[in-house]
C-alpha positions as CSV (number, residue, x, y, z in Angstrom):
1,X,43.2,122.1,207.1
2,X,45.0,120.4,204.2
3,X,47.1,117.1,205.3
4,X,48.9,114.4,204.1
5,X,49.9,110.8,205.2
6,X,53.2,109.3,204.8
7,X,53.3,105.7,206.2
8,X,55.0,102.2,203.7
9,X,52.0,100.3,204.7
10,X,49.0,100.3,202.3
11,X,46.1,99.5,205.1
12,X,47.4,102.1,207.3
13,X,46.9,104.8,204.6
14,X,43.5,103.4,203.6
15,X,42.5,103.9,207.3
16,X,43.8,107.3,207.9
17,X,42.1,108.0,203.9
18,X,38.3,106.6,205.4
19,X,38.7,108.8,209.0
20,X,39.9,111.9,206.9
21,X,37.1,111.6,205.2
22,X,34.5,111.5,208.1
23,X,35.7,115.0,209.0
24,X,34.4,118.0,207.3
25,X,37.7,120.8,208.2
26,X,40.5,117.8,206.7
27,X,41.4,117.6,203.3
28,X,43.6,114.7,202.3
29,X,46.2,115.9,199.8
30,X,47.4,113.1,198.8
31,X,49.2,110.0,200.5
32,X,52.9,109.0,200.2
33,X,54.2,105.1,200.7
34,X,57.7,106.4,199.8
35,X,59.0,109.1,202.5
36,X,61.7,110.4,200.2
37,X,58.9,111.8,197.5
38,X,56.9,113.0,200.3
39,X,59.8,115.3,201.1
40,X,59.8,116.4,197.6
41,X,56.1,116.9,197.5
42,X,56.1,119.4,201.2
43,X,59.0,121.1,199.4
44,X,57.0,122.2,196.8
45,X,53.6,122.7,198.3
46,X,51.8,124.0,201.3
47,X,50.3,121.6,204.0
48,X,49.1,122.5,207.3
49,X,49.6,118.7,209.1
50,X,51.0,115.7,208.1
51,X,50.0,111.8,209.8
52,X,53.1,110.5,209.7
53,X,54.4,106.9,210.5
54,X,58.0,106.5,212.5
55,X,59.6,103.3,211.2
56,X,60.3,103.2,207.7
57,X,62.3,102.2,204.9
58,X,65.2,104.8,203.3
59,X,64.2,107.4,206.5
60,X,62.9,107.2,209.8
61,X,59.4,109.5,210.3
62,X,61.5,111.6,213.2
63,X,64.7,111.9,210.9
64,X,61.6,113.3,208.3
65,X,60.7,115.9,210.7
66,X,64.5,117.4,211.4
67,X,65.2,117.6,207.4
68,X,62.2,119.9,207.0
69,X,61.9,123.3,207.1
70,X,59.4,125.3,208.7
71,X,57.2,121.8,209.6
72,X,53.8,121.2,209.5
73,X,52.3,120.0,212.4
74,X,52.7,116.5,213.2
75,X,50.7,113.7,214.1
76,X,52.4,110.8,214.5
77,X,50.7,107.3,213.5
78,X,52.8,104.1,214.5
79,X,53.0,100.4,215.8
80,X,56.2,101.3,218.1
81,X,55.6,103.1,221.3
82,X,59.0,103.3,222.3
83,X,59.4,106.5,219.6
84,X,57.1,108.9,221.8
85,X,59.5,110.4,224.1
86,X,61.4,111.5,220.9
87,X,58.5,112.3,218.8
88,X,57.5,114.7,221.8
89,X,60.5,116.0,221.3
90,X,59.9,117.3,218.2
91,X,57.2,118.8,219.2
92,X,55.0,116.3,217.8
93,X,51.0,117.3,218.4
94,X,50.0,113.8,219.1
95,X,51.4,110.3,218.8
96,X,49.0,107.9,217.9
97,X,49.5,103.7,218.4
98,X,48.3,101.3,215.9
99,X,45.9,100.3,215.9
100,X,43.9,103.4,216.9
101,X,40.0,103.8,217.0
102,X,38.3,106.6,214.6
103,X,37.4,108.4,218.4
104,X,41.4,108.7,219.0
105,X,42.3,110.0,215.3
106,X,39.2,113.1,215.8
107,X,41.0,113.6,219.4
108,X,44.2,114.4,217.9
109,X,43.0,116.4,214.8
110,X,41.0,118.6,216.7
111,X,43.9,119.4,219.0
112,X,45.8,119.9,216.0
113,X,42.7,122.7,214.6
114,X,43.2,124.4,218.1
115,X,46.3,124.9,217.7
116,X,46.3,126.4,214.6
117,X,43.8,129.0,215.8
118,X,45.8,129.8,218.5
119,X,48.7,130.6,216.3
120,X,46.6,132.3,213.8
121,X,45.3,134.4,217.0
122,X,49.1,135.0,218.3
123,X,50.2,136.3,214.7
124,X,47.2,138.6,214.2
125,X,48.3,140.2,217.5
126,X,51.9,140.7,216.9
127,X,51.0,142.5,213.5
128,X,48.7,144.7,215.7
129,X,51.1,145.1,218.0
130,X,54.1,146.1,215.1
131,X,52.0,148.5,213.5
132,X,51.2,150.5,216.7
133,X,54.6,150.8,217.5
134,X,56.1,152.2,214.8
135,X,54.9,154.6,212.1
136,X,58.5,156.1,210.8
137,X,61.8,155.3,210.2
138,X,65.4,157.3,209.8
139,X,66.5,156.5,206.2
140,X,69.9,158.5,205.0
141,X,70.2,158.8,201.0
142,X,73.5,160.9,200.3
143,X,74.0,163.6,202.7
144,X,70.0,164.1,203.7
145,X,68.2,162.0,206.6
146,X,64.7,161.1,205.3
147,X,61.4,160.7,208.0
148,X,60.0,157.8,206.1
149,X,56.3,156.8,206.8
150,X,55.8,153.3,207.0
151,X,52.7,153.1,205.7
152,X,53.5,154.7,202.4
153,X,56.5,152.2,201.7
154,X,55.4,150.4,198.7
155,X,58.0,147.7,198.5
156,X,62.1,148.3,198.6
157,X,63.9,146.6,195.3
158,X,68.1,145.8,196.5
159,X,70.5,145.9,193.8
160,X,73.6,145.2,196.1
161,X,74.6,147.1,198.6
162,X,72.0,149.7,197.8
163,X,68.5,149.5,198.2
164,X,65.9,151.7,196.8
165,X,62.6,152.5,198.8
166,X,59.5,153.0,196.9
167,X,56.4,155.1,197.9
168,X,53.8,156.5,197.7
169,X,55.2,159.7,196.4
170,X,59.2,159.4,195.6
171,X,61.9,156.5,195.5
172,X,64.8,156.8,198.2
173,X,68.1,155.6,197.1
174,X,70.4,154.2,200.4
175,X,73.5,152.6,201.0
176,X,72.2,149.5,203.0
177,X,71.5,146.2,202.2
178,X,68.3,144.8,201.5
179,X,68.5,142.7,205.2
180,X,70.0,146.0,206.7
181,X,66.2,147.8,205.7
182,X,64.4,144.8,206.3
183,X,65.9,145.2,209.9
184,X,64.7,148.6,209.9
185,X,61.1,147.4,209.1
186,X,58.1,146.1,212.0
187,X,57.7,142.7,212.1
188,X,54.7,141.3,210.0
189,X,54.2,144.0,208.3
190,X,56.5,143.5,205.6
191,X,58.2,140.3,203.7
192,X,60.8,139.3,201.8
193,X,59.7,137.9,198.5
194,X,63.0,138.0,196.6
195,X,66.8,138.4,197.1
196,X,65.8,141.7,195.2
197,X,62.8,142.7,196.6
198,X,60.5,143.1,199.7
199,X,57.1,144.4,200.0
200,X,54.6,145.7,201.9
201,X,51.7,143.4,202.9
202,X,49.0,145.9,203.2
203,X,49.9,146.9,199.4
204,X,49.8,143.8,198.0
205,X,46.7,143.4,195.6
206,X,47.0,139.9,194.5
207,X,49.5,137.2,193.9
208,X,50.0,133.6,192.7
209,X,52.6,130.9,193.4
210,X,55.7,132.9,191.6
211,X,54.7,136.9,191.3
212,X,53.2,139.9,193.7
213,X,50.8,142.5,192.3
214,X,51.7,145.5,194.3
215,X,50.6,148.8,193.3
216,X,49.9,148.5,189.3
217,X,54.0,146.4,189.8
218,X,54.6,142.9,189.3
219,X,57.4,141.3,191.4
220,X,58.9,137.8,191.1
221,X,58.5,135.8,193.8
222,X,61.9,133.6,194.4
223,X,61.8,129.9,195.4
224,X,63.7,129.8,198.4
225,X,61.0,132.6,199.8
226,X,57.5,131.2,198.2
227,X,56.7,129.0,201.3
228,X,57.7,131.3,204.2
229,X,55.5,134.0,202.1
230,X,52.4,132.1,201.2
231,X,52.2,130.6,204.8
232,X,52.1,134.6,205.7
233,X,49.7,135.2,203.2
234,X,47.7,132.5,204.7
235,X,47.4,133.8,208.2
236,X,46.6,137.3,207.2
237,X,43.4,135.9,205.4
């Protein structure tokens, strides 16, 4: 699991640094002193848990939590132990009181490594679930009704109020919105990449942090989508 630490005290990183690095699945990212950078760091980059101290300057570690989007999981690290109602709350995984023994910190990460197997286990079975429900879908282009197999939907590009579905054998032109066919769509199985596009996960040959491989296409990848996508990406490996 990759982690960070956000905490204004020095000696409280440099402990969390030397128990990190006494456990083999943690990888420290980096550290943060200054909450307001590390909220410009998680913006930008993908971290599975982040030890975070409550009582800081410029932003409180709970007020942290609420501005993100899509949170890590969080371990709390702090001197103050009237904070853990709240930080349970916020569904905190642990909350941990300084000072706190290297036995505590490995009790807390390894909770936090269960539970990100059991949501890796969840998601794995709602994508099996989604694709055994549904294998076709009801798409109208003019005055014709198309039986659509989901498994030959390559990816579907909007342009408007019109979408265009490409297969494995034809494009299908339809009045509805990009959402409207994402609607149409099982869970999992496909994700929005784009305010243009959305594509098929199974079809996906490669990608990097801004563009999608798909089927000998390249399609941009838009910043407001990259985290939601590569956290997908992540679960189906």
């Amino acid at each position: 699991m990759y982690c960070i630490a956000i905490d204004d005290e020095p000696r409280a990183l440099e402990i969390i640094e030397k128990y990190v690095g006494k456990i083999d699945f943690l990888n420290l990212a980096t550290t943060f002193r200054d909450p307001i950078e590390a909220i410009d760091y998680l913006m930008k980059h993908n971290i599975d848990l982040i030890f975070l101290d409550i009582n800081m300057p410029g932003i409180f570690g709970t007020e942290l939590v609420k501005v993100l989007k899509n949170s890590p999981m969080i371990i709390f690290t702090t001197a103050y132990s009237e904070y853990a109602i709240e930080s349970y709350e916020l569904d905190a995984v642990d909350y941990l009181l300084k000072p706190f023994e290297f036995e505590r910190f490995l009790k807390s990460v390894i909770k936090a490594q269960e539970l990100k197997k059991l949501k890796h286990e969840k998601s794995k079975t709602q994508i099996v679930k989604s694709s055994s429900v549904d294998t076709k879908i009801l798409i109208k282009s003019g005055s014709e009704i198309h039986q659509v197999n989901i498994d030959d939907i390559i990816y579907i590009e909007g342009l408007g109020n019109y979408a265009t579905i490409h297969t494995n054998n034809e494009k299908i032109v339809t009045y509805k919105s990009l959402g409207d066919v994402l609607d149409l769509l099982p869970a999992k199985l496909f994700v929005r990449i784009h305010k243009s596009y959305i594509v098929a996960i199974q079809h996906i040959k490669s990608y990097e942090v801004h563009q999608v491989k798909i089927e000998g296409k390249t399609l941009p990848i838009g910043k407001i989508y990259r985290k939601e996508f590569i956290e997908l990406m992540k679960i189906q490996n």
